[in-house]
C-alpha positions, 0 to 999 in steps of 0.5 A: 464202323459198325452201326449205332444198334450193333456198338449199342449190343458190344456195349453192353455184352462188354458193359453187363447192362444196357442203361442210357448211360451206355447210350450217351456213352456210344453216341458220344464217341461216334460223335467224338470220332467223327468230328476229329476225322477218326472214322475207323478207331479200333482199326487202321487209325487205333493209332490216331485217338486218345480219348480222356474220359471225365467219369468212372462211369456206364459211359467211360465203358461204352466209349471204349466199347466204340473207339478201343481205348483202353488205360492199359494201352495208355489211349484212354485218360481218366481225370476224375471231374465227375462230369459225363463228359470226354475229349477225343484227340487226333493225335495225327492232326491235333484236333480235338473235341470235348463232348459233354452230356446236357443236364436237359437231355433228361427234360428232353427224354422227358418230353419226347417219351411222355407214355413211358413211365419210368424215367430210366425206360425214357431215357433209355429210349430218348438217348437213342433218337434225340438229335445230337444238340438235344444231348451234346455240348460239343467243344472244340478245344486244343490238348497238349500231351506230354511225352510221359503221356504218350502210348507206348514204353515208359519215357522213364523210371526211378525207384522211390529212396523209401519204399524202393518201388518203381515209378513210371513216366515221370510221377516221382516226387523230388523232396529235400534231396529224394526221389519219392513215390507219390504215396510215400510223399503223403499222397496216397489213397490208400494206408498200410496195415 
């Protein structure tokens, strides 16, 4: 795997800036990888990850940036938590971890680089070095993943009775004897003109 200075530079000429949110983001798939026993994700073992990120966030970029998850090749989860957190899966082993960003990572930033005067620069700088218990919660936790879930073709499709779209993977709602997309079952986030 390519060195932290090296993913940090891709990070941000994929991402368009660097910030520490990029840095958080690196240094927790590194970790994140490295405590499933994935050492090389983008290569011979893009495989063996799926990574589900909790934030739509400068780090969520980051992550894929090191491990090369991505949505469309259905390797990368969002759940909208709002928490700048991720869990890394090794789909070989089933092990997994969860990697949380501390609230205090900023008082350590802080502490650390006292002589920087904006707190960005601080963190920005701090991020790079601070020991990964200044930074992380580091969970090891267990993820089930349905087969509609999984990498790979579509385990099922069905048109919706309303709309006549199709729908994917299992996301059909049943209702009063129809198969309905989610948005013609009144949840969507958008509203037609």
């Amino acid at each position: 795997m390519e060195t932290m200075e090296e993913l940090l530079a891709r990070a941000e000429t994929s991402h368009g800036h660097m910030c520490a949110g990029q840095v958080l983001g690196v240094r927790m798939a590194l970790l994140g990888c490295e405590r499933v026993g994935i050492s090389d994700p983008r290569g011979a073992e893009r495989k063996n990850i799926i990574v589900y990120v909790e934030i739509d966030r400068c780090a969520a970029d980051a992550i894929n940036t090191v491990t090369g998850c991505r949505l469309g090749k259905r390797t990368m989860k969002y759940l909208d938590y709002g928490k700048l957190a991720a869990t890394f899966l090794n789909t070989k082993t089933g092990e997994a971890v969860r990697v949380v960003a501390l609230d205090t990572s900023r008082e350590a930033a802080d502490r650390a680089f006292p002589e920087i005067e904006n707190k960005y620069d601080r963190q920005l700088q701090a991020y790079k070095v601070l020991p990964e218990e200044e930074l992380f919660k580091i969970e090891r936790v267990r993820v089930r993943i349905n087969d509609e879930d999984q990498p790979g073709r579509p385990v099922s499709r069905v048109k919706c009775d309303e709309c006549g779209e199709g729908i994917n993977d299992r996301r059909e709602v049943a209702r009063e004897g129809q198969t309905l997309c989610r948005a013609c079952a009144g949840e969507a986030y958008y509203v037609k003109l």
